[in-house]
Every structure is written in C-alpha cells, then in structure tokens.
C-alpha positions in Angstrom: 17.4 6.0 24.2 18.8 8.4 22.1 22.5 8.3 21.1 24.4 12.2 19.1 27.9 10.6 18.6 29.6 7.4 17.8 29.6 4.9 14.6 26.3 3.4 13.1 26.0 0.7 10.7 23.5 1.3 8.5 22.3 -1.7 6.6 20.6 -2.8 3.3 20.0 -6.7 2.3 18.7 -7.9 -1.2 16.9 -11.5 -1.2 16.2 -13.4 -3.7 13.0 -12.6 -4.9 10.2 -13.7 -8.1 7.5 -12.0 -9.6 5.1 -14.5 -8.1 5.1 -17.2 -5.9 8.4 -18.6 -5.1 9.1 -21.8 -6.9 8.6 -25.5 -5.2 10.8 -25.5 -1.9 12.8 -22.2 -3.0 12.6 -19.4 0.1 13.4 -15.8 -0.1 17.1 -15.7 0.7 20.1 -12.7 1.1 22.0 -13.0 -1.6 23.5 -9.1 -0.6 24.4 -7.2 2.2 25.1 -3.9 1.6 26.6 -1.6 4.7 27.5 2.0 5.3 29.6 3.3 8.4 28.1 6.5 9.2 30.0 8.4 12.0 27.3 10.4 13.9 29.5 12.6 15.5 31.2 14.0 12.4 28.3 13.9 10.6 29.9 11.7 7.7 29.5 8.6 5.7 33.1 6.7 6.5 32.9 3.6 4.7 30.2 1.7 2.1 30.8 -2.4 1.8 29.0 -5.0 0.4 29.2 -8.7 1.2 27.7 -11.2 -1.6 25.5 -14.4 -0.1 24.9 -17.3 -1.7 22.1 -18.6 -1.3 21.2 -22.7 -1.0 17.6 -23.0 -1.0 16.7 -21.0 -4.0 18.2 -19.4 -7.3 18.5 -15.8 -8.6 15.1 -15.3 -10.8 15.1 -13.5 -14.1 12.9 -11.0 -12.0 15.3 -10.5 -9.1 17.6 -9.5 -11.7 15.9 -7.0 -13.4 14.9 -5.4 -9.9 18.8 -5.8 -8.0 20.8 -6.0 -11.3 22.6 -8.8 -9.2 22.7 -12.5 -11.5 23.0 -16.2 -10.3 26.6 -16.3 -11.4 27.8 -12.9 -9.1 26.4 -14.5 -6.0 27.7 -17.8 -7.1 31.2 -15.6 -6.2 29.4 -15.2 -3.0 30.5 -16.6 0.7 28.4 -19.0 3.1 25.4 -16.6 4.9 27.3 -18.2 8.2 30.4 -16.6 6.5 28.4 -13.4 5.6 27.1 -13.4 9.4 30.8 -14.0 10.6 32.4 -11.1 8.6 29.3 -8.8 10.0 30.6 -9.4 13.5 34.0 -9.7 12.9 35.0 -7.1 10.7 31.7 -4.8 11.1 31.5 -5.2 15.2 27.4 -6.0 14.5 27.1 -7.2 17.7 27.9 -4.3 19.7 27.4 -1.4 16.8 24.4 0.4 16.9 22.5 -0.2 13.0 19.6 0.9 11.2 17.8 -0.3 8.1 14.9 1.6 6.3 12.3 -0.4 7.8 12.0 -3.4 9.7 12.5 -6.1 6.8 16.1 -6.2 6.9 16.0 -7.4 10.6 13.3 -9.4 10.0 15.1 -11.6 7.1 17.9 -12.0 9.5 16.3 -13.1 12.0 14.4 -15.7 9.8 16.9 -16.8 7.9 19.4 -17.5 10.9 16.5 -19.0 13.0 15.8 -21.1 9.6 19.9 -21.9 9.4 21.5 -22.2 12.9 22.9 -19.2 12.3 24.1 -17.1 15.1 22.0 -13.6 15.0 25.2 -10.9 14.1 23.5 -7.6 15.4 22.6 -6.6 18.9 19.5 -5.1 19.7 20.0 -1.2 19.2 18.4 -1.3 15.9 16.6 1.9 14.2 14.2 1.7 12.2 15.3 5.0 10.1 12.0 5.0 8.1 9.8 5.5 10.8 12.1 7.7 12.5 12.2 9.8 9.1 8.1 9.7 8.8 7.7 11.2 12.3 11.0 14.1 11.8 8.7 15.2 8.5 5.5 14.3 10.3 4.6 12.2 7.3 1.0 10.7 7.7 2.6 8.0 5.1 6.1 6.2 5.4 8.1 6.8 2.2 10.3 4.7 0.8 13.9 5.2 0.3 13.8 7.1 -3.0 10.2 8.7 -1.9 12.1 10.1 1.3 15.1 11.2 -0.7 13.2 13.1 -2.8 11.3 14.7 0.3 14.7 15.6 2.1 16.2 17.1 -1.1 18.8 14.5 -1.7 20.1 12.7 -5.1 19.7 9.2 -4.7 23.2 7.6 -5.8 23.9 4.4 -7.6 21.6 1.9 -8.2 18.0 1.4 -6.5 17.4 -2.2 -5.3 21.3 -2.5 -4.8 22.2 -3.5 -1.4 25.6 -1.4 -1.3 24.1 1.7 -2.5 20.4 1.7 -0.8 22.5 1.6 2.2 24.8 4.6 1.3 21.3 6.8 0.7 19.8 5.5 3.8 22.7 6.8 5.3 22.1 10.5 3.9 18.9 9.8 5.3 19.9 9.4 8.6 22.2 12.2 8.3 19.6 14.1 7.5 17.5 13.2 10.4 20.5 13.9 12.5 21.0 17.4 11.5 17.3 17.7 11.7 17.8 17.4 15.5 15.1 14.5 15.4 17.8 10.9 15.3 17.6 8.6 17.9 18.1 4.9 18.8 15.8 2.2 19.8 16.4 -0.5 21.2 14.6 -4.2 20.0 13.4 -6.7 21.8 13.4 -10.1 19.7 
C-alpha cells in the first residue's frame, strides 16, 4: 500500500529503563510519548506533542535519567497510560491516522503494555516502520539508528536524543526525507 498525501503521526515512546536487570516486579513501562504530525502532502512537520505517563509498576532509574533526561518527579506530573491511550485517540485520531515509529519497539511496547493493562490498543494497523523503510531507500546492508540515519541523510538532529518529543520530530525529517526520496510508503500490520 503506499499512501503520497494526507497526515501521519509519527511516534516516539521512552520506557522506563535500568542499566541491568529490572528491579523485583518492576517492568519496562512508557513514561513518554512523544508525536509529530507530519503532513505528507505539503511535505511539512505541522505539530510536535508530548504526553507524560506515569508509570505504576516501576520507578524512573538513576540510569533512565541520564539516557531520557526525564526524572521520577516530571512523570509523577504524568496522566494514567489509559488516559495517555485516550488522548492518543481522541485528540491525535490514532485509530484511524496512519503512524510510524523508527522501528518496531514502539508498537511493540504498546501492544504489551495494553495487553499487560486492559488497555484498549490506540493505533490502527497502518503502521511504518520508517527504519526499515529508510535502510532499503539508502540500500543500507545495516539499519541505522535515528542519529546514525540523520547523519546519513544530511540532517541536524534537533533537541535532545532519547527524548520522546524530539526523537519523534527527527524521525519525522526522516520520513520526509524518504518522501522526497520518492521511496515512502505505508504498510499495513497485522497483530
């Protein structure tokens, strides 16, 4: 399927996270999610949010600090991950807005995490992997990561690595980028 116009969401999560194992009964929860509104057609990033989790089952290490920048008391700020899931679908039309993510761990925590919670799964299934679709539009034997591809495509990365809000507003340069390369288009996923 391939889709040259319309809006994209293009989507960035930061879990909780430790250097090591996780402690006693803590799990590797979003405590960010980090979107940018890219509108294909016009070729232009339209709008950059961020939506703060908190999480129940674990904590905010001194590790997953140093990597997001994010600390226990700015999630503590943070709404419900139902709430977060709400506002994707509400205010962010996840359900019927085509997204990407660099990857496939960002659709792979949500779908944990709401199958762990009860959660009702925000997105519908025309999901890009933008990674992959990058690696094969630069015929990369090896996928990049975000900054690795930046770097390839030329582009400054902005803001803070390992931020939810702003990996999501260079993913969406990335995408960009693929789009004017002539080589975007959408997949759908089956779950």
């Amino acid at each position: 399927m391939s889709e040259k116009a319309g809006l994209l969401n293009v989507v960035d999560v930061e879990a909780t996270c430790w250097s090591g194992r996780p402690p006693a009964g803590a799990l590797s929860e979003i405590i960010e999610i980090g979107l940018t509104v890219v509108d294909l057609a016009a070729g232009e990033r339209i709008g950059k949010h961020r939506i703060l989790v908190l999480p129940e089952r674990s904590s905010v290490s001194e590790f997953c600090t140093e990597l997001t920048g994010l600390t226990q008391a700015e999630v503590d700020t943070g709404v419900s991950f139902a709430e977060a899931c709400r506002r994707l679908a509400a205010e962010h039309h996840a359900g019927s807005r085509a997204w990407a993510s660099w990857g496939d761990y960002d659709r792979k925590q949500f779908a944990s995490q709401c199958a762990m919670t009860g959660v009702a799964y925000p997105f519908g299934q025309r999901h890009t992997n933008a990674k992959l679709v990058f690696s094969e539009a630069y015929e990369l034997v090896r996928r990049q990561g975000m900054a690795g591809a930046l770097r390839i495509a030329g582009l400054p990365l902005e803001g803070r690595h390992h931020r939810g809000e702003d990996d999501a507003w260079n993913i969406a340069a990335l995408v960009l980028d693929i789009v004017g390369r002539g080589a975007w288009r959408l997949t759908s996923t089956d779950y």
